[in-house]
PyMOL Python script that loads the backbone (N, CA, C, O; Angstrom):
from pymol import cmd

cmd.read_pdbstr("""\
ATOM      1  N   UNK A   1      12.947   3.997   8.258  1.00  0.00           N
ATOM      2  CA  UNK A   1      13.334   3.142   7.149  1.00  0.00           C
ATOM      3  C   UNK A   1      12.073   2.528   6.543  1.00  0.00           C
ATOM      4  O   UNK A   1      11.271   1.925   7.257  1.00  0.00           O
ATOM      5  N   UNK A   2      11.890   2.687   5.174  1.00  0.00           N
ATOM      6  CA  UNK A   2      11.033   1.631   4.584  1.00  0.00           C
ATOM      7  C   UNK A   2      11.039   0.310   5.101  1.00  0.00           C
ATOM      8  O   UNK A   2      12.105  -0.170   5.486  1.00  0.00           O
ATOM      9  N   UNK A   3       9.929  -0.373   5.162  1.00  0.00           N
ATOM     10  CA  UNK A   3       9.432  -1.916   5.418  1.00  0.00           C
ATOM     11  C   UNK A   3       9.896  -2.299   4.401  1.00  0.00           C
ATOM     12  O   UNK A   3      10.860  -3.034   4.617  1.00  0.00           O
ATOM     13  N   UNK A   4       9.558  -2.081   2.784  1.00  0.00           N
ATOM     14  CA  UNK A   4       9.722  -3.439   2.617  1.00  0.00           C
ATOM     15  C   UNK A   4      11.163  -3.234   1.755  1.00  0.00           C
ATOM     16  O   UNK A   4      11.613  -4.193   1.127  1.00  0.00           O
ATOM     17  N   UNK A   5      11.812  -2.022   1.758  1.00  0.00           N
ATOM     18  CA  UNK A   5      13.144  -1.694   1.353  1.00  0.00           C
ATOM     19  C   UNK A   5      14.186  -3.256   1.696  1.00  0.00           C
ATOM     20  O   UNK A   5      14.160  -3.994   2.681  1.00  0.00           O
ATOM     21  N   UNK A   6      14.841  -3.310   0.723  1.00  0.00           N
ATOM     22  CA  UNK A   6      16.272  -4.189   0.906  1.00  0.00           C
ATOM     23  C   UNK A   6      16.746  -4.580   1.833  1.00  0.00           C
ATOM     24  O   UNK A   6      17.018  -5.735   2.162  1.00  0.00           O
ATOM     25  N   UNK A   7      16.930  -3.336   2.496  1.00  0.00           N
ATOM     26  CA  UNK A   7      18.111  -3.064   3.704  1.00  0.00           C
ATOM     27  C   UNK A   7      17.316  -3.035   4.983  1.00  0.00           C
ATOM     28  O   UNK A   7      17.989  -2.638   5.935  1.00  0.00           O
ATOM     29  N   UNK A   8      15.965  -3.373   5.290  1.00  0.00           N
ATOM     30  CA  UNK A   8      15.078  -2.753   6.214  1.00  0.00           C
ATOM     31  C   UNK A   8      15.451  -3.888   6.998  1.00  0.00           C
ATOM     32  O   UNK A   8      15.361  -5.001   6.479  1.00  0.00           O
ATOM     33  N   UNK A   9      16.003  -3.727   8.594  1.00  0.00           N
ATOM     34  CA  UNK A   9      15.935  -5.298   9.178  1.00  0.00           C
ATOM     35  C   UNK A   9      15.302  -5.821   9.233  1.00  0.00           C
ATOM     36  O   UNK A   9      14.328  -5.452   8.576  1.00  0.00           O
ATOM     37  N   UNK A  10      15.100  -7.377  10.131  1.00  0.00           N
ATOM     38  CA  UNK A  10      14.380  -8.198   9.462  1.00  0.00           C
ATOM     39  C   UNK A  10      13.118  -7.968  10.424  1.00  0.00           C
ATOM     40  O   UNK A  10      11.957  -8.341  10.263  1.00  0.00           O
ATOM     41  N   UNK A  11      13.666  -7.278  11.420  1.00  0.00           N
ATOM     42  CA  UNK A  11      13.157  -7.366  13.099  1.00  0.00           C
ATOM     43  C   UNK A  11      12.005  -6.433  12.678  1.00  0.00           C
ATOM     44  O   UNK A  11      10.854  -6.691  13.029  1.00  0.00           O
ATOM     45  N   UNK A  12      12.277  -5.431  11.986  1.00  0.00           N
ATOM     46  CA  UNK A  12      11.438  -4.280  11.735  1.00  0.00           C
ATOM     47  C   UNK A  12      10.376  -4.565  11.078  1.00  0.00           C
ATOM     48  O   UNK A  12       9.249  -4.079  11.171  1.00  0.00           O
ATOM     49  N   UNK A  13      10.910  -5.643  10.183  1.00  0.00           N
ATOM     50  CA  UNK A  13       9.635  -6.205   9.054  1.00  0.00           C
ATOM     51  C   UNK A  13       8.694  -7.007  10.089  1.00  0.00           C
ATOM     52  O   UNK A  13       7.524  -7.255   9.797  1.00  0.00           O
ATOM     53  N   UNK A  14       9.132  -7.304  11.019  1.00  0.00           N
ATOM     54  CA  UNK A  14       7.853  -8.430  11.591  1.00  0.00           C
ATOM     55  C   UNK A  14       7.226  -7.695  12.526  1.00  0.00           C
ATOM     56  O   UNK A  14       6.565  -8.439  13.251  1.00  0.00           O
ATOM     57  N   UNK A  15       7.140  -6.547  12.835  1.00  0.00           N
ATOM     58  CA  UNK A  15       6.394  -5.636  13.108  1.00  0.00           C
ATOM     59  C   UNK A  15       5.942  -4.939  12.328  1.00  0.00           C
ATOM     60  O   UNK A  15       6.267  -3.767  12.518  1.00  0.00           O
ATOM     61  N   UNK A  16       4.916  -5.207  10.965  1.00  0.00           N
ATOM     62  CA  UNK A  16       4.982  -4.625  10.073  1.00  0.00           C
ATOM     63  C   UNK A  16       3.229  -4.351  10.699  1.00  0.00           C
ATOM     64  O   UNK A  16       2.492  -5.261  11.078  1.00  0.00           O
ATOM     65  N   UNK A  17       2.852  -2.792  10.664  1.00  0.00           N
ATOM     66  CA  UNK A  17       1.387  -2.360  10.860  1.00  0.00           C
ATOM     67  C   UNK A  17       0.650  -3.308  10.074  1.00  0.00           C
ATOM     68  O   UNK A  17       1.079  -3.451   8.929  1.00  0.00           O
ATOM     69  N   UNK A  18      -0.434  -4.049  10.425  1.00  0.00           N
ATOM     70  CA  UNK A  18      -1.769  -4.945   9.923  1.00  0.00           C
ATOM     71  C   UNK A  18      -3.173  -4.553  10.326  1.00  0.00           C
ATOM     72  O   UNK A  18      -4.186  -5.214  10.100  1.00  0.00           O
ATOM     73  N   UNK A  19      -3.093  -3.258  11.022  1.00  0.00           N
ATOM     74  CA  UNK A  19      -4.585  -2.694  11.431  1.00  0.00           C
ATOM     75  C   UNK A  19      -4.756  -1.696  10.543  1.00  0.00           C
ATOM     76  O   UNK A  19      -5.435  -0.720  10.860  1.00  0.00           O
ATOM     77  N   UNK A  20      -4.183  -1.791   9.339  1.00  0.00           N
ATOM     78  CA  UNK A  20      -4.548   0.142   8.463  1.00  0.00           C
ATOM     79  C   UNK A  20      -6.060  -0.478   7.552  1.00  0.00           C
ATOM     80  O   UNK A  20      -6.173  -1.397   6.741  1.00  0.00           O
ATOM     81  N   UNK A  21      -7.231   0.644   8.211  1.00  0.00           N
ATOM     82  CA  UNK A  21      -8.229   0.535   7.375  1.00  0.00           C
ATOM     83  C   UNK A  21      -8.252   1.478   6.182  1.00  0.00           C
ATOM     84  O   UNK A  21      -9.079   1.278   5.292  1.00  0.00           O
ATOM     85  N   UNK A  22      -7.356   2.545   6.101  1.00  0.00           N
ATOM     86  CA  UNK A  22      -7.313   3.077   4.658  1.00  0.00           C
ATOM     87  C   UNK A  22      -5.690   3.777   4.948  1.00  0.00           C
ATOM     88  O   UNK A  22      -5.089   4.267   5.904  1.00  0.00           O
ATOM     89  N   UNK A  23      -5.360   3.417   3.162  1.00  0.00           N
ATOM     90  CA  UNK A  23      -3.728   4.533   2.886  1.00  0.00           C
ATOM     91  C   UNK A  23      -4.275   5.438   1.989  1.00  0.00           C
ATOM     92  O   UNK A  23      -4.807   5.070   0.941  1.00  0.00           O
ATOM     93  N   UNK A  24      -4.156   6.910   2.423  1.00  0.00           N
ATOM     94  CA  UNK A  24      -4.525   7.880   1.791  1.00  0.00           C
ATOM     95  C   UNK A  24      -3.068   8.346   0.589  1.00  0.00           C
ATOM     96  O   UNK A  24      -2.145   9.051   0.997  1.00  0.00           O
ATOM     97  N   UNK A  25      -3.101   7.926  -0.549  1.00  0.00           N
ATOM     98  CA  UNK A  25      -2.336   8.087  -1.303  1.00  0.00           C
ATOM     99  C   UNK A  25      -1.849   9.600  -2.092  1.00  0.00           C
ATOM    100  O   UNK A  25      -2.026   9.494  -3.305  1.00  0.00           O
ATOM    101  N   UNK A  26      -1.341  10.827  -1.733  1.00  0.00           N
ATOM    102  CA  UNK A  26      -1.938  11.852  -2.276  1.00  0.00           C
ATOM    103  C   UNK A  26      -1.649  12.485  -3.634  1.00  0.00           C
ATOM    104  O   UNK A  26      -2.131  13.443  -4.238  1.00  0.00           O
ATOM    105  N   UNK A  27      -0.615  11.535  -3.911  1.00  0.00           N
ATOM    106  CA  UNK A  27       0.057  11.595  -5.722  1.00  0.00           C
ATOM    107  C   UNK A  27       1.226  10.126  -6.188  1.00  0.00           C
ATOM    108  O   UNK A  27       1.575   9.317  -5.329  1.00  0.00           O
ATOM    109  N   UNK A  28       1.554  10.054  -7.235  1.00  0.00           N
ATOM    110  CA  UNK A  28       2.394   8.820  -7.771  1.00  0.00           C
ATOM    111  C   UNK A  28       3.864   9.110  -6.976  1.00  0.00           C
ATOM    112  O   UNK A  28       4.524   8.133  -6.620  1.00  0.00           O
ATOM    113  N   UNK A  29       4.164   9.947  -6.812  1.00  0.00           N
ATOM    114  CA  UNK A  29       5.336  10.353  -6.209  1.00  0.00           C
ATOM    115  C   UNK A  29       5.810   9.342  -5.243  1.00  0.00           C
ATOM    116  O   UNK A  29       5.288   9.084  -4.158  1.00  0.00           O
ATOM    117  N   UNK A  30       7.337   8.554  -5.996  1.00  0.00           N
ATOM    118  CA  UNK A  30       7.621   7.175  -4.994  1.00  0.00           C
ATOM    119  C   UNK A  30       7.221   6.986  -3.319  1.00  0.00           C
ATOM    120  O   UNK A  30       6.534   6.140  -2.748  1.00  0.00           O
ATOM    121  N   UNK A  31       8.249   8.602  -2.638  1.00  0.00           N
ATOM    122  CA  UNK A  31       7.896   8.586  -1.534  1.00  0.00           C
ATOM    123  C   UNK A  31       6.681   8.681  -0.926  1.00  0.00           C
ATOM    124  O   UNK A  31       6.633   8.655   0.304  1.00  0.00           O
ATOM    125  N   UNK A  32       5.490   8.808  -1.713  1.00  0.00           N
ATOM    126  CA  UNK A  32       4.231   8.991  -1.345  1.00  0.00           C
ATOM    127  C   UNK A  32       3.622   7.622  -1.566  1.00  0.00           C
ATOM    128  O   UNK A  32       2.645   7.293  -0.893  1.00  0.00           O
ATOM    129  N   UNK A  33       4.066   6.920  -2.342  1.00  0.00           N
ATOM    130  CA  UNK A  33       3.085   6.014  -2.954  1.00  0.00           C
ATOM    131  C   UNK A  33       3.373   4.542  -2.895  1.00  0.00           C
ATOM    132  O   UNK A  33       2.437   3.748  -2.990  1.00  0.00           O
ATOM    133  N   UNK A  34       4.668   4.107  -2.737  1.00  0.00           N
ATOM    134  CA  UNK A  34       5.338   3.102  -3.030  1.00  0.00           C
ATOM    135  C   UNK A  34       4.803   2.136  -2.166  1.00  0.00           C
ATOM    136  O   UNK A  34       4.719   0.996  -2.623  1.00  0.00           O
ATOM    137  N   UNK A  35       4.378   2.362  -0.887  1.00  0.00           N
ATOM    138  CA  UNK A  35       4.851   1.665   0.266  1.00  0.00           C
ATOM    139  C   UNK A  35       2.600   1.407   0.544  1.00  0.00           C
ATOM    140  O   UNK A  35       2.055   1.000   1.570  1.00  0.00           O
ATOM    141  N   UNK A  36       2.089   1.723  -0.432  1.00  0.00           N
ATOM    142  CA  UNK A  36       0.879   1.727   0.195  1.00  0.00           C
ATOM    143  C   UNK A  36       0.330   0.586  -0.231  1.00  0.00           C
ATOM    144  O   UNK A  36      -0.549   0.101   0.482  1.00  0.00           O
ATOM    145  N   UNK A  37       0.761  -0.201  -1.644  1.00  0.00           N
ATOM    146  CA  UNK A  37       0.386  -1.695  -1.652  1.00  0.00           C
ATOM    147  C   UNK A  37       1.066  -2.579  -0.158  1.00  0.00           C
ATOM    148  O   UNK A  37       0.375  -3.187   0.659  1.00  0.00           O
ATOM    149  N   UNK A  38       2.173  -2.468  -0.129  1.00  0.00           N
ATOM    150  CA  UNK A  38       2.326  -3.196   1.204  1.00  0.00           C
ATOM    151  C   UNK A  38       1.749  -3.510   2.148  1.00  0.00           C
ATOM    152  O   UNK A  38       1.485  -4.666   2.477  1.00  0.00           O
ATOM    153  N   UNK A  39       1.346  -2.085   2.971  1.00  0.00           N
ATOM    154  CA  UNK A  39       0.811  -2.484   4.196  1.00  0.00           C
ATOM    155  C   UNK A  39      -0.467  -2.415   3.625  1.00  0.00           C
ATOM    156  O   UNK A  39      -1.112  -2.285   4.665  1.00  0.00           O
ATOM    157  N   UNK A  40      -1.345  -2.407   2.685  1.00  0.00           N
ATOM    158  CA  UNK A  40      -2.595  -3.104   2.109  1.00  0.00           C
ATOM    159  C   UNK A  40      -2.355  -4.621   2.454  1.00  0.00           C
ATOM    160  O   UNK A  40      -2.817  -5.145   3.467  1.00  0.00           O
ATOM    161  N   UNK A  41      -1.448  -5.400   1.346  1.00  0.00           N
ATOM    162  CA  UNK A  41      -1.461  -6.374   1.328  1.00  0.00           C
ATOM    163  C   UNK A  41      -1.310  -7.136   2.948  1.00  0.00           C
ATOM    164  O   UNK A  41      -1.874  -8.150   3.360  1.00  0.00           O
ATOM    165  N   UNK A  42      -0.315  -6.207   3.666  1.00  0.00           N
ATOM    166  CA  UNK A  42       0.268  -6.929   4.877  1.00  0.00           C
ATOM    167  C   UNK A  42      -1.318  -6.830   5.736  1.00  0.00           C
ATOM    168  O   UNK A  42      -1.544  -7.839   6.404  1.00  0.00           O
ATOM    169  N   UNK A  43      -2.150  -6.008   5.776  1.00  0.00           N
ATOM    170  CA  UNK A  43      -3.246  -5.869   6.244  1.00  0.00           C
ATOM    171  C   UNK A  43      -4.282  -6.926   6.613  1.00  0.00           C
ATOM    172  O   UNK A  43      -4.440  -7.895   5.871  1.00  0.00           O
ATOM    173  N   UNK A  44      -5.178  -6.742   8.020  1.00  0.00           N
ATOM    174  CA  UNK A  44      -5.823  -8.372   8.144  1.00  0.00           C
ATOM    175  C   UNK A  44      -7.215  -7.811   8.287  1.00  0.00           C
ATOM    176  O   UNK A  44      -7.993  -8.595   8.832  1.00  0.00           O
ATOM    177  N   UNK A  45      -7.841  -6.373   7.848  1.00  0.00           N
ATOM    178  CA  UNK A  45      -8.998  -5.984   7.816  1.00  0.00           C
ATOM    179  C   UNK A  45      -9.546  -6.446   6.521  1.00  0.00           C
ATOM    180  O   UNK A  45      -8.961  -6.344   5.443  1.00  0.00           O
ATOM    181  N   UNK A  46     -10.720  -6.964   6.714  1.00  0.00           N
ATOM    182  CA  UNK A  46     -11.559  -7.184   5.155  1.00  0.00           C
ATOM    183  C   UNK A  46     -11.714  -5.659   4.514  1.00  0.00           C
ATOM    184  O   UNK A  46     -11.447  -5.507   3.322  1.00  0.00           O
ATOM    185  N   UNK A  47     -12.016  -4.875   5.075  1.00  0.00           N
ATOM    186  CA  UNK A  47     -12.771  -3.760   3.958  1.00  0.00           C
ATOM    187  C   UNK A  47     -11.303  -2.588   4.081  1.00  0.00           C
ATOM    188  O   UNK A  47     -11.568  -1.417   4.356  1.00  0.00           O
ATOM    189  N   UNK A  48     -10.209  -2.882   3.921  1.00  0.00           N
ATOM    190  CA  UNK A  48      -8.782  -1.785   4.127  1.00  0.00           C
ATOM    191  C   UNK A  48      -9.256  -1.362   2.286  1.00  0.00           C
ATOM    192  O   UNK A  48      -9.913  -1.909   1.399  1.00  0.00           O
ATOM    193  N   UNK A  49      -8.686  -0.442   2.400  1.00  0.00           N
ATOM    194  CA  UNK A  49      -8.737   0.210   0.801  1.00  0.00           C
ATOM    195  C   UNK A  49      -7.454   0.806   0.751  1.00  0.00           C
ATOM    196  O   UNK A  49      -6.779   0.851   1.780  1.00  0.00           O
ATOM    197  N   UNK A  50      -6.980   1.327  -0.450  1.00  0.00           N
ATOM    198  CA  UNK A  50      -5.960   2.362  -0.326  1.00  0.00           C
ATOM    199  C   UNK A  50      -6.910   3.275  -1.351  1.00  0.00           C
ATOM    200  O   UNK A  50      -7.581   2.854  -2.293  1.00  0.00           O
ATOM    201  N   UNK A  51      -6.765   4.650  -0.886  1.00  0.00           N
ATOM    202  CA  UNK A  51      -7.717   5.958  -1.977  1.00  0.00           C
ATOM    203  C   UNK A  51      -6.803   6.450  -2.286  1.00  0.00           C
ATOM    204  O   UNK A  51      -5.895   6.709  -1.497  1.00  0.00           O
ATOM    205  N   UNK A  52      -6.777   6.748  -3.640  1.00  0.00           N
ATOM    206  CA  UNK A  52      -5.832   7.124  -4.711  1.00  0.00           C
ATOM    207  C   UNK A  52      -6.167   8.009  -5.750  1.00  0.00           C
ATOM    208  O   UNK A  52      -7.393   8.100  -5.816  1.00  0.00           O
ATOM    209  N   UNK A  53      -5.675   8.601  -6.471  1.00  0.00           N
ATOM    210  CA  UNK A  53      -6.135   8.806  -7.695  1.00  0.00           C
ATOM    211  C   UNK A  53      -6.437   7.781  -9.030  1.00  0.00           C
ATOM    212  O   UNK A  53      -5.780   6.744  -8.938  1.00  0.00           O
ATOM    213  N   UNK A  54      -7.127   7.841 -10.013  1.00  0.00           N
ATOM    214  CA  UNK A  54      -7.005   6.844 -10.740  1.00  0.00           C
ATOM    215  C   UNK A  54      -5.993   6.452 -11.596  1.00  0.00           C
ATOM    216  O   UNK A  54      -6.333   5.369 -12.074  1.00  0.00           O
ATOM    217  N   UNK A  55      -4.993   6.772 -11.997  1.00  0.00           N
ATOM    218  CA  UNK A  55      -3.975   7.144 -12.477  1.00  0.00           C
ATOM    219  C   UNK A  55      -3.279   5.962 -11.663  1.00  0.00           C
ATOM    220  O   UNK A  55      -3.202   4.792 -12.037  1.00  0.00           O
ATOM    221  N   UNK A  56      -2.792   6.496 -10.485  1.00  0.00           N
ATOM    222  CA  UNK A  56      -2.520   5.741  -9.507  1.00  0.00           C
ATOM    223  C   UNK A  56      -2.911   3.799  -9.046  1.00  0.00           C
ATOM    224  O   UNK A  56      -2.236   2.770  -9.037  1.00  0.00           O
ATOM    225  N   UNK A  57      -4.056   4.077  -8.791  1.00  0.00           N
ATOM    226  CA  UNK A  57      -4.881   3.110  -8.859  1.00  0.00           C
ATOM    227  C   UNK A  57      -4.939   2.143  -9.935  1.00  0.00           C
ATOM    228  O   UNK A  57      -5.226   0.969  -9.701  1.00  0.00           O
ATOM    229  N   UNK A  58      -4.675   2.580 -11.139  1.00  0.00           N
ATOM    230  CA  UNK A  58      -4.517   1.954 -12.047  1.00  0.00           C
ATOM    231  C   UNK A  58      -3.275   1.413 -12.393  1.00  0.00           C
ATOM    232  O   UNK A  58      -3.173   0.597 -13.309  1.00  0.00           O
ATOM    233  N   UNK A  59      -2.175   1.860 -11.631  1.00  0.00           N
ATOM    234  CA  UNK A  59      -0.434   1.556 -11.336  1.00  0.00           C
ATOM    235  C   UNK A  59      -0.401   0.290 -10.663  1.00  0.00           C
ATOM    236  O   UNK A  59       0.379  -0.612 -10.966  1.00  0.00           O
ATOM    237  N   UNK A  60      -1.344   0.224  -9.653  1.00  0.00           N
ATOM    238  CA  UNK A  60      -1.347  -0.695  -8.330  1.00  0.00           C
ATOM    239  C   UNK A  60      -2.106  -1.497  -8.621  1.00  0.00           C
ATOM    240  O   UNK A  60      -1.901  -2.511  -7.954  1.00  0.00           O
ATOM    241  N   UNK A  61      -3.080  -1.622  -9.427  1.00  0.00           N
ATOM    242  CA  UNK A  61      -3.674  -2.786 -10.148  1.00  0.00           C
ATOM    243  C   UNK A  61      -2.703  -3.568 -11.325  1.00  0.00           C
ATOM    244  O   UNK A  61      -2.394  -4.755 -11.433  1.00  0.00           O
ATOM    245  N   UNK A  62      -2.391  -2.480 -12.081  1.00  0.00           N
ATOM    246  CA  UNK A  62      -1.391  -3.741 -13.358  1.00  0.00           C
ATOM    247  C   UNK A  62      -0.196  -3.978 -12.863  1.00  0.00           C
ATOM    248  O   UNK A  62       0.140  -5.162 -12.905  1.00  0.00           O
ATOM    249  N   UNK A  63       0.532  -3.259 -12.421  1.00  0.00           N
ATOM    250  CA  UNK A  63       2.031  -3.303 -11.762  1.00  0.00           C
ATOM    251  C   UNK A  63       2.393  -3.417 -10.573  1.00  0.00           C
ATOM    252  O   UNK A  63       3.568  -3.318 -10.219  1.00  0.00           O
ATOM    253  N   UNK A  64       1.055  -3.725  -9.513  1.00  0.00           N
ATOM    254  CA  UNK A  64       1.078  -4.241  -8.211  1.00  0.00           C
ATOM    255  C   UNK A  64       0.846  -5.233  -7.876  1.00  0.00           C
ATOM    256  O   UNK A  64       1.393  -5.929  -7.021  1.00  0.00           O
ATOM    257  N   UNK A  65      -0.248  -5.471  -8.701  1.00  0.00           N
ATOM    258  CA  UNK A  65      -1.108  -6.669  -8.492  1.00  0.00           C
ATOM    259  C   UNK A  65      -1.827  -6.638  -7.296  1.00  0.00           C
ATOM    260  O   UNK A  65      -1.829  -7.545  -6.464  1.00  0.00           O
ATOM    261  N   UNK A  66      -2.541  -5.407  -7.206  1.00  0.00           N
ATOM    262  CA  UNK A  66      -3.607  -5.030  -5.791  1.00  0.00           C
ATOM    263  C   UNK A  66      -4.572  -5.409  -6.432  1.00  0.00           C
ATOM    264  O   UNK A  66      -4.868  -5.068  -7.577  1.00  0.00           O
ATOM    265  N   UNK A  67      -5.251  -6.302  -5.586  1.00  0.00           N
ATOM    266  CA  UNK A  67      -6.891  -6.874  -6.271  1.00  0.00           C
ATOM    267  C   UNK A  67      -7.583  -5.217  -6.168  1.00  0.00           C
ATOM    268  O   UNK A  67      -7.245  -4.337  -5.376  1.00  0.00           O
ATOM    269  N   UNK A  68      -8.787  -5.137  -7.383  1.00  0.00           N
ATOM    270  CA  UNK A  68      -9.169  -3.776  -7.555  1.00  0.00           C
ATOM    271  C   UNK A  68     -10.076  -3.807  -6.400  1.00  0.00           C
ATOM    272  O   UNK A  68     -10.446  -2.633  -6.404  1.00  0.00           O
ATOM    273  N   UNK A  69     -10.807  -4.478  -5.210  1.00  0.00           N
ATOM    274  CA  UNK A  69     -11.420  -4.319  -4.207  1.00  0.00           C
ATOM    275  C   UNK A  69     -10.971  -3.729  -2.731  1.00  0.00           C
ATOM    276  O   UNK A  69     -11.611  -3.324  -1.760  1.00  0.00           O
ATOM    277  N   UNK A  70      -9.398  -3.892  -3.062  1.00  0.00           N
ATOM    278  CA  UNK A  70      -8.925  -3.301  -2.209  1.00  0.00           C
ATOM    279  C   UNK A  70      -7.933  -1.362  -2.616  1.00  0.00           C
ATOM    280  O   UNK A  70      -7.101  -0.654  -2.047  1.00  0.00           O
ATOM    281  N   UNK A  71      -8.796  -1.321  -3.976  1.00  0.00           N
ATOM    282  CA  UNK A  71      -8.543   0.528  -4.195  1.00  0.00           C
ATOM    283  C   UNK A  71      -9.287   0.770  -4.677  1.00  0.00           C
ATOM    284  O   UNK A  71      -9.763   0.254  -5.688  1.00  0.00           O
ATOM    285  N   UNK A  72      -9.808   2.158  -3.736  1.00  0.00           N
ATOM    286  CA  UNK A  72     -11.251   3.328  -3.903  1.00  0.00           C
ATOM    287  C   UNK A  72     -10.498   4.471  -4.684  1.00  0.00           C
ATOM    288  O   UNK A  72     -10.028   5.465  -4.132  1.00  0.00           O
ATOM    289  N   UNK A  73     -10.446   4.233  -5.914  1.00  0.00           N
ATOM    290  CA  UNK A  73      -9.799   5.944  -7.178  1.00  0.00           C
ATOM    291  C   UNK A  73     -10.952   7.134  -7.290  1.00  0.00           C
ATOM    292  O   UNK A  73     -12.063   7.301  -7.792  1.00  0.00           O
ATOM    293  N   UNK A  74     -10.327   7.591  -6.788  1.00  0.00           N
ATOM    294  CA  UNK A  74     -10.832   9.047  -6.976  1.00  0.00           C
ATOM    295  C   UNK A  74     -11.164   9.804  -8.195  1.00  0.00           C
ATOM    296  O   UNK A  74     -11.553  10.969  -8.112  1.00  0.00           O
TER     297      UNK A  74
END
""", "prot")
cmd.dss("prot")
cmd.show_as("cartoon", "prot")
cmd.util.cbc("prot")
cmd.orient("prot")
């Protein structure tokens, strides 16, 4: 089940991964892509990135609101 989906319990969410030093993003495609601001944000490493395309990257900056330090566009 998606984390941060609707329906995801609550139990599941508080085990949410916080050690990812990179989300390898490999196209816009929801199931590929959706879920990689999350565990960015949920993340407690200073240098986590998500690598993306720019296209992408540029999704997760205006419509994510991912600070651009935390995505390396390809």
């Amino acid at each position: 089940m998606w984390i941060d989906n609707k329906d995801c319990p609550e139990e599941e969410k508080a085990e949410c991964p916080n050690d990812v030093d990179l989300v390898l993003v490999t196209h816009g495609q929801l199931d590929h892509s959706m879920h990689a601001p999350f565990l960015i944000m949920a993340g407690k490493k200073e240098e986590r990135k998500i690598v993306c395309t720019s296209e992408v990257g540029t999704y997760y900056e205006l419509f994510r609101k991912i600070p651009p330090p935390f995505i390396a566009k390809m």
